[in-house]
N, C-alpha and C positions, 0 to 999 in steps of 0.2 A: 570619469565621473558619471559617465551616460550609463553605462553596464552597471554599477553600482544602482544609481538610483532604480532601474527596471528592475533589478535581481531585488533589491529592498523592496518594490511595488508588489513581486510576483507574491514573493515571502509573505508580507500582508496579507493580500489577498488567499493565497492560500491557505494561510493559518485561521484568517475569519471564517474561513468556508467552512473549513473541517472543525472549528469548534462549534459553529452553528448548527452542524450537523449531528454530533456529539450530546451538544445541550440540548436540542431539540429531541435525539430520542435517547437521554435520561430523566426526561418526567419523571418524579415522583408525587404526580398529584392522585390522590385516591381515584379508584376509577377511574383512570387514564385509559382510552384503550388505543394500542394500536393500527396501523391502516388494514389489518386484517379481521382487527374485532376483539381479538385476544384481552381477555381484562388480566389487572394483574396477580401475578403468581402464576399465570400458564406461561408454560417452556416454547420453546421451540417453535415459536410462532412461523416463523419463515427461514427456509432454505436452514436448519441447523442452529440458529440463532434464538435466544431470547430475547424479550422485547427492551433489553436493555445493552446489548449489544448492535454495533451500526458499521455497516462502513466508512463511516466517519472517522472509525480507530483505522481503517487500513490509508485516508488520508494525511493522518496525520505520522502514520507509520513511514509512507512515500516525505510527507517533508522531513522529517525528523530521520530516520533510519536510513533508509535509502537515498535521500538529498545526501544526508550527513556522509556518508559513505562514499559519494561520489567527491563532496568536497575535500575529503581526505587524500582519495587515490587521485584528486587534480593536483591535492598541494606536494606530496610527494613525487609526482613526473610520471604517475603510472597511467593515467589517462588526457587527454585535451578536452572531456568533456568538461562542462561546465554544468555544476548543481543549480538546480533553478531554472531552468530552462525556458525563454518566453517567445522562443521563438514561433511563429504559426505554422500549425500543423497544417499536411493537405486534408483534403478538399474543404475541410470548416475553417481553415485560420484561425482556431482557439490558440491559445496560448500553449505550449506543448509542456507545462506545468500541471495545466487544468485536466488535460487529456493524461495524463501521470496519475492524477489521482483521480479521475474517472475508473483507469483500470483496474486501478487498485482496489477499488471499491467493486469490483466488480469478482478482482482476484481474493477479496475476504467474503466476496458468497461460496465458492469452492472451500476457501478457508473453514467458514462455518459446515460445511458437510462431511471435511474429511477429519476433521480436529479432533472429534469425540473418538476415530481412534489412535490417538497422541497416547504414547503413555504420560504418567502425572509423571511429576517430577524432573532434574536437570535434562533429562531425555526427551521430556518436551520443547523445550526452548532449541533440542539438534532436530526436533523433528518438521519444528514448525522454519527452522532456518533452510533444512534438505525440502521444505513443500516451497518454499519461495525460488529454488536455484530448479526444480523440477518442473514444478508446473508452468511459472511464468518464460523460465528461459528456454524451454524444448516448442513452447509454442512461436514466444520470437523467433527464432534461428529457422523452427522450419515450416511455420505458415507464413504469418507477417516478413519476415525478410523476403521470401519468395514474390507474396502477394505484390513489396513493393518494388521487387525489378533486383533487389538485392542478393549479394551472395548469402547463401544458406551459410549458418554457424558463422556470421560473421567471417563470414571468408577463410575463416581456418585462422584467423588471425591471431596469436597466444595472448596478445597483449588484450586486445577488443576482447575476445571470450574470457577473459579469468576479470577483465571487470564486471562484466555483466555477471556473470556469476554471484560474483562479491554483493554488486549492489542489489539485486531481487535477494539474494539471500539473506541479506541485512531487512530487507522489507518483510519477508517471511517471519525473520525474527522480531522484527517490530510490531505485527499485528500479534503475534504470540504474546509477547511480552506486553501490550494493548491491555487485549484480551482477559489476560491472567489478572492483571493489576486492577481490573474495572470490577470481575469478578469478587476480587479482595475485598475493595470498598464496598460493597454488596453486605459483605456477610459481619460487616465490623458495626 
């Protein structure tokens, strides 16, 4: 009942964040502008991005896509991870949830620079899946695992690498598939 209730807390919390985030930068109040000044109808205000695009979409991509992916490959026996994760990171003690979609957000500023060149159509949803399994997993295995004492590439392990794979690759595709659909609402 104790894991339950913390995975249900993290859930919440997380969900509020990334829609605060979300709703906060889809204003559509006249003359809204941006933190860089941008009024609306200019593009591209920061890093690739219009002023209506957030990493807000890349956290709720990490709960929704990437969580979801993880809770699959738990229930099936392919991983011991657990989706949601609350446990405390080092050296901050956040919740290693919040620090998931810190990165995330951080991994849909690169998102917003390489995107434009995504082709349209089904080939963007393989491209935006191959920038999630590329950029985010080449940097885990061989910065961060190093940095933290850890074996590169997951130690070679087939089982550990083909989830991690899986799951940034599902986040790639969830900022893509974000993205697209926010776009949509835009233009309708």
């Amino acid at each position: 009942m104790r894991r339950v209730t913390g995975t249900g807390l993290c859930i919440l919390t997380g969900v509020l964040l990334a829609l605060v985030g979300v709703v906060r930068s889809r204003s559509r109040f006249p003359g809204h502008q941006n933190t860089l000044g941008a009024q609306k109808g200019e593009t591209r205000a920061y890093l690739g991005f219009d002023r209506n695009e957030y990493p807000g979409d890349a956290a709720l991509s990490v709960l929704l896509f990437q969580m979801g992916a993880l809770a699959i490959l738990n229930a099936i026996g392919q991983t011991q991870g657990l989706p949601f994760p609350y446990t405390p990171t080092k050296p901050l003690g956040i919740p290693q949830i919040w620090s998931f979609c810190f990165w995330g957000g951080v991994w849909a500023l690169v998102f917003g620079c390489v995107e434009k060149y995504f082709p349209r159509g089904p080939l963007y949803y393989l491209c935006a899946f191959l920038f999630g399994i590329v950029g985010p997993v080449m940097v885990l295995w061989f910065i961060v695992f190093p940095l933290r004492g850890q074996p590169v590439a997951a130690g070679l392990n087939p089982g550990r690498m083909l989830t991690q794979i899986i799951i940034h690759g599902c986040y790639g595709l969830g900022v893509g598939v974000l993205l697209q659909a926010c776009r949509r609402g835009e233009h309708t």
